[in-house]
LUMVEX-167842 format. One record per residue (C-alpha): residue in three letters; chain; x, y, z. Coordinates in Angstrom, 3 decimals, always signed. Layout:
N
[Ala A [X Y Z]],
...
//
This chain:
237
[Unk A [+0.000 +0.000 +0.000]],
[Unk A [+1.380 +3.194 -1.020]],
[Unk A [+1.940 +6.348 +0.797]],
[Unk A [-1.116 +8.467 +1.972]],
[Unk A [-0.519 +12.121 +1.662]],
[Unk A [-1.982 +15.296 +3.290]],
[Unk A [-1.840 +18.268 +3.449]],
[Unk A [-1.665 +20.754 +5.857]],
[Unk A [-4.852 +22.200 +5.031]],
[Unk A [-6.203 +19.086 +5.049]],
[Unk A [-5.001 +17.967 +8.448]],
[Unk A [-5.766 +20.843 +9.927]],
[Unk A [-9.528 +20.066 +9.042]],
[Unk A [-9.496 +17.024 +10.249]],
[Unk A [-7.669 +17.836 +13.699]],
[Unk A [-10.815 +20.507 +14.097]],
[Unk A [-13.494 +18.428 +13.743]],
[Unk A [-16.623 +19.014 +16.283]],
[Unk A [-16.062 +15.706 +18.342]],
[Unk A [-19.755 +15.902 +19.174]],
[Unk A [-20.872 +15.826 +15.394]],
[Unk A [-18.612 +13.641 +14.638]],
[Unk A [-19.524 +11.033 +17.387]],
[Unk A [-23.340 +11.359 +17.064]],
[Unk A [-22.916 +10.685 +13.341]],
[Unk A [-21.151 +6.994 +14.372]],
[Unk A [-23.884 +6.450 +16.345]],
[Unk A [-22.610 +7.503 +19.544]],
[Unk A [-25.032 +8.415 +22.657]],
[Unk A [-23.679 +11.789 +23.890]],
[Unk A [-24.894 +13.035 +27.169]],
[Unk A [-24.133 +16.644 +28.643]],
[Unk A [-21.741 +17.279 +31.434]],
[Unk A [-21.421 +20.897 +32.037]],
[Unk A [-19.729 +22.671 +29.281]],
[Unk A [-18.503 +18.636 +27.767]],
[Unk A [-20.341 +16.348 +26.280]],
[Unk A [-19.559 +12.568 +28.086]],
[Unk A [-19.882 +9.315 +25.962]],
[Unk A [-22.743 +6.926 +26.626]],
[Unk A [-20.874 +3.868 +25.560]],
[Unk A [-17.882 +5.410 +27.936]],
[Unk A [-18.179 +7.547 +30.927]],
[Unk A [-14.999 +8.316 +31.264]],
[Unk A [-14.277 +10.160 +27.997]],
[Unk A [-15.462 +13.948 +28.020]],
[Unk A [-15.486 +16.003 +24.827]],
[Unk A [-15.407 +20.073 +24.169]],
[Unk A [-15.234 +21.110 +20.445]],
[Unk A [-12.525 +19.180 +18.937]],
[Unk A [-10.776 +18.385 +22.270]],
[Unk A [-11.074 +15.337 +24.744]],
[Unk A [-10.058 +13.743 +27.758]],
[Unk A [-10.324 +10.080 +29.030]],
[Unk A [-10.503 +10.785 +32.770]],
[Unk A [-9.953 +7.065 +33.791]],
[Unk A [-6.474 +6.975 +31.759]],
[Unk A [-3.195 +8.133 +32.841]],
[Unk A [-3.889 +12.096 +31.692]],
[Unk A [-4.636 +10.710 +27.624]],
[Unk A [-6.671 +13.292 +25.407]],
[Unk A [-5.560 +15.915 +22.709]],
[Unk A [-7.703 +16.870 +19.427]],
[Unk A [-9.645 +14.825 +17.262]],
[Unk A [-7.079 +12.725 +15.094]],
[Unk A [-5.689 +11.480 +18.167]],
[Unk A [-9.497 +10.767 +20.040]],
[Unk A [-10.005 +8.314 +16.665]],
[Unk A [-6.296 +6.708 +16.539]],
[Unk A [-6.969 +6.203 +20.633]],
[Unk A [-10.816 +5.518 +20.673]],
[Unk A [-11.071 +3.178 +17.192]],
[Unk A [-7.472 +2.010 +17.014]],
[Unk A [-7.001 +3.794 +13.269]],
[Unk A [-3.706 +4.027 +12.010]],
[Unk A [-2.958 +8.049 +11.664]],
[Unk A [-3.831 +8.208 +7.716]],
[Unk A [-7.361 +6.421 +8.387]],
[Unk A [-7.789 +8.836 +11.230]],
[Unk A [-7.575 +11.760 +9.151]],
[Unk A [-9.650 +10.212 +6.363]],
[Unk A [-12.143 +9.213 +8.999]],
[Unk A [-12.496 +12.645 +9.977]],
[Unk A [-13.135 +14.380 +6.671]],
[Unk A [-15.458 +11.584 +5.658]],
[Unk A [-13.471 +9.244 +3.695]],
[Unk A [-14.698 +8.345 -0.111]],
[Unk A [-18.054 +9.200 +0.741]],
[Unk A [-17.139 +12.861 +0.649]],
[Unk A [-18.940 +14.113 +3.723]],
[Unk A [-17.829 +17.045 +5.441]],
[Unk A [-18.240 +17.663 +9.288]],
[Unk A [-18.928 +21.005 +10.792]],
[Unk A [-15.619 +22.578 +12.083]],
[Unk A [-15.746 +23.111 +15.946]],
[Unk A [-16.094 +26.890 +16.930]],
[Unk A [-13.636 +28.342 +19.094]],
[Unk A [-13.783 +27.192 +22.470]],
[Unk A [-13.912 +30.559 +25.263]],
[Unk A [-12.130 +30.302 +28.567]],
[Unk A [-14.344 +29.823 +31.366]],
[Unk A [-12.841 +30.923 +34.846]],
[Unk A [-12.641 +27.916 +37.010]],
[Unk A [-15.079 +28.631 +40.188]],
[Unk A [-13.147 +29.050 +43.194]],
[Unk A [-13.286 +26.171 +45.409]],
[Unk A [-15.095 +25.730 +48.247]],
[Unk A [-16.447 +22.746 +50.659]],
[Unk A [-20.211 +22.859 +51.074]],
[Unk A [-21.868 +23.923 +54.883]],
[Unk A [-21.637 +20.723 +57.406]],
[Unk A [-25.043 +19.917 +58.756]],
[Unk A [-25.093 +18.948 +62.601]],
[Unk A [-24.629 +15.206 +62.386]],
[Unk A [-23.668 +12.473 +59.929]],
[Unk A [-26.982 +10.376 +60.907]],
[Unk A [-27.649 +10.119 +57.027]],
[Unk A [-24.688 +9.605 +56.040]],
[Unk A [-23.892 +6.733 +57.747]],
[Unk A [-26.692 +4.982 +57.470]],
[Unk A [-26.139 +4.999 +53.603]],
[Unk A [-22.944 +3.832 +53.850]],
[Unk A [-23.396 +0.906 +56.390]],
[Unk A [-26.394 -0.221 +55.419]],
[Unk A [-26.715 +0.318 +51.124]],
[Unk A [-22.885 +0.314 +50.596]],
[Unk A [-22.420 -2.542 +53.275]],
[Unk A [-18.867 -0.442 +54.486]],
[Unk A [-17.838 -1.427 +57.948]],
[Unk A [-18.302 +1.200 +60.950]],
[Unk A [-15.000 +1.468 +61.647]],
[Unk A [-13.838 +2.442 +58.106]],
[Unk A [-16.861 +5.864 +57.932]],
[Unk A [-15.696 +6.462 +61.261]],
[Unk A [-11.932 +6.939 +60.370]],
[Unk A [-12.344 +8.531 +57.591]],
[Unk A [-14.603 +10.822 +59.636]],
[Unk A [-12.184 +11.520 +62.224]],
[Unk A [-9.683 +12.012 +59.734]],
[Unk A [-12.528 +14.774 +58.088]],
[Unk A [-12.025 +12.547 +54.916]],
[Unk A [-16.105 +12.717 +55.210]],
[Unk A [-18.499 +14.878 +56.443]],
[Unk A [-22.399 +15.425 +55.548]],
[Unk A [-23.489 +18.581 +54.224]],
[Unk A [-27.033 +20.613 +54.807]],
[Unk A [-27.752 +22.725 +51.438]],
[Unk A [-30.523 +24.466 +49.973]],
[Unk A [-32.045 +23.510 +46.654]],
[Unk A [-31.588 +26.959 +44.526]],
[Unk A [-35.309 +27.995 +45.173]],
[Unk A [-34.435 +27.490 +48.710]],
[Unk A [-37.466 +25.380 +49.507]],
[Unk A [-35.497 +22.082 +49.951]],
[Unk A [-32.918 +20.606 +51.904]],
[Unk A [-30.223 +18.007 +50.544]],
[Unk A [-27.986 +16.213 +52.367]],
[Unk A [-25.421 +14.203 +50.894]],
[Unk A [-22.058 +12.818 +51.350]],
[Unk A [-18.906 +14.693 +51.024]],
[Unk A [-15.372 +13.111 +50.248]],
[Unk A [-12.876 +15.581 +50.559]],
[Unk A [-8.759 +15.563 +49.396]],
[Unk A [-5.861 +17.130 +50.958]],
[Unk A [-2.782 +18.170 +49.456]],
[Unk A [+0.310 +17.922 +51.476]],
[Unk A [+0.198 +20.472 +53.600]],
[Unk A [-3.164 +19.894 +54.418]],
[Unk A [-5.038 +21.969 +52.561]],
[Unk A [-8.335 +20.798 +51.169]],
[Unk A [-8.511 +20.735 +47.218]],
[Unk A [-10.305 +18.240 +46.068]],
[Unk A [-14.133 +17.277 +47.135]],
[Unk A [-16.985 +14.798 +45.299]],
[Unk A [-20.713 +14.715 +46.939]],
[Unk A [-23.033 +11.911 +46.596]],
[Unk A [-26.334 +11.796 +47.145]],
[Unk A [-27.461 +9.736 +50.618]],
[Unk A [-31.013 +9.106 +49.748]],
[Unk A [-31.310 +5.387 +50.322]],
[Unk A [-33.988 +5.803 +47.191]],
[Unk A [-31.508 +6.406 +45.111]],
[Unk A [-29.673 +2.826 +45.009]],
[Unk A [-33.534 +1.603 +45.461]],
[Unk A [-33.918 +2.843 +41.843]],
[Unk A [-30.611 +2.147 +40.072]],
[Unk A [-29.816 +6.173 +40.109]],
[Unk A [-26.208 +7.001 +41.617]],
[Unk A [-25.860 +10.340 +41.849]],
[Unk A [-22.373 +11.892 +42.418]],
[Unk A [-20.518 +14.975 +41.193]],
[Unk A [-17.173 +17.078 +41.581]],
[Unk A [-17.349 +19.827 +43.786]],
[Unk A [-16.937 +23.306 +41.788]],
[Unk A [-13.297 +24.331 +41.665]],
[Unk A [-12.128 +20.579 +42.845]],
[Unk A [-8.341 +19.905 +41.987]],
[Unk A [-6.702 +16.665 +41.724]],
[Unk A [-5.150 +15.424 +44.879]],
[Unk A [-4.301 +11.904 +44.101]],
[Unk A [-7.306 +11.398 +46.474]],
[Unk A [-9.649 +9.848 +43.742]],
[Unk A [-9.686 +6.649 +43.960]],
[Unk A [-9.600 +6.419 +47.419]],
[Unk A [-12.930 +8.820 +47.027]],
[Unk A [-14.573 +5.886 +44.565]],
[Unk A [-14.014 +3.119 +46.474]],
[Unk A [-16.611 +4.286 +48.756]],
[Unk A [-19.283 +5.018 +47.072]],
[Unk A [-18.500 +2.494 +43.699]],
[Unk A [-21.252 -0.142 +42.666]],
[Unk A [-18.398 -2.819 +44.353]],
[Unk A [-17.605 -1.112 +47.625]],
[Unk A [-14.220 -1.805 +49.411]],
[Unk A [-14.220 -2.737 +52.893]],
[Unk A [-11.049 -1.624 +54.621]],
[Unk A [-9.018 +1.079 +56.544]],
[Unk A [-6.698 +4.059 +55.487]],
[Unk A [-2.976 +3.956 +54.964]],
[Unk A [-3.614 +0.183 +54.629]],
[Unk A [-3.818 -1.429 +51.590]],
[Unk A [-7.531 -3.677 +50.966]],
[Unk A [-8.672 -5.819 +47.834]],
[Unk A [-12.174 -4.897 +46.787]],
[Unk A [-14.758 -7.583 +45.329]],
[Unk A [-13.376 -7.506 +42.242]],
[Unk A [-9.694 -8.034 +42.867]],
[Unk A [-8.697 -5.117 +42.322]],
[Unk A [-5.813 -3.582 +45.161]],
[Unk A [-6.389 -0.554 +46.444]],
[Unk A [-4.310 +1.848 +48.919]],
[Unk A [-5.950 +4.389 +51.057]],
[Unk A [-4.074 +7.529 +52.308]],
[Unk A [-5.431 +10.305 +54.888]],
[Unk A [-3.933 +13.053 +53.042]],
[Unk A [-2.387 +13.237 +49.247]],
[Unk A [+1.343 +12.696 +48.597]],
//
């Protein structure tokens, strides 16, 4: 097979693609996440424009040729082709300049009194021992928070995980919901706190509220039900 050529013009094209136009046209399920788009089929890829991000890889993601050579495992020439429609001739609208939008400054939500409904999620629907909410508790790992639905009419409480850098500094928080309805339904709700930075606290984070919950104790090392090994640590490295 002989050498495919492009040119600039036409690589540039392809590398600009709308990600979201392009997906939906393979067939793909997109679903909003804030300003991205997230993939259906896989929840951990998140698209803007021409630009994406596979969240559960080691920091993977750049413009569209690379999203197809990654995603469908197409050499770079079939990527580009791909991407301006191949012999079929179609043409894919070209993704509009992306603005900057200032990152919200981060901050934990307001503690209620207690962590009554907190706990009882996690001991009885996630099956965690007592000992492992109460450490990371003590450790104020976890706390539940009292806040105000935006018409101010409600109350939610849910669960907060929060990460600490080194010099223990909170930067990193997810909530999830603690409505035992929730899990009754097959709905889990859980979201990034405005602002949240990495912390190398993630995982730790997911273990307690993920579909196969882990039953052990930070700064030791536990195997969840599905094998895999996981080490918790009070505060990031």
């Amino acid at each position: 097979m002989g050498y495919v050529y492009f040119t600039e013009e036409q690589k540039e094209r392809a590398n600009t693609v709308d990600l979201k136009d392009f997906l939906e046209r393979q067939g793909e399920r997109l679903l909003r996440s804030g300003p991205e788009w997230r993939m259906s089929s896989d929840h951990s890829i998140t698209i803007r424009g021409n630009r994406w991000y596979d969240h559960g890889s080691a920091g993977k993601g750049g413009a569209a040729i690379d999203f197809v050579i990654y995603y469908y495992g197409k050499t770079f020439p079939d990527a580009v082709g791909m991407l301006l429609g191949g012999e079929q001739g179609q043409t894919y609208r070209q993704s509009r300049k992306q603005e900057e939008i200032p990152r919200k400054p981060f901050a934990l939500p307001a503690a209620n009194g207690d962590m009554r409904r907190v706990f009882a999620y996690l001991l009885r629907f996630r099956l965690l021992d007592y000992e492992v909410v109460s450490a990371f508790a003590k450790e104020n790992l976890l706390y539940e928070s009292l806040e105000l639905s935006k018409d101010k009419t409600r109350q939610f409480h849910n669960a907060i995980f929060v990460g600490y850098d080194a010099e223990g500094k909170a930067r990193h928080a997810h909530k999830k919901g603690s409505a035992p309805w929730e899990k009754a339904i097959g709905e889990i709700w859980r979201a990034a706190i405005p602002g949240t930075a990495s912390t190398g606290m993630e995982k730790a984070v997911r273990s307690l509220y993920s579909r196969h919950p882990s039953i052990c104790f930070p700064i030791f090392p536990c195997i969840n039900p599905i094998g895999e090994l996981i080490v918790m640590f009070p505060f990031a490295v």
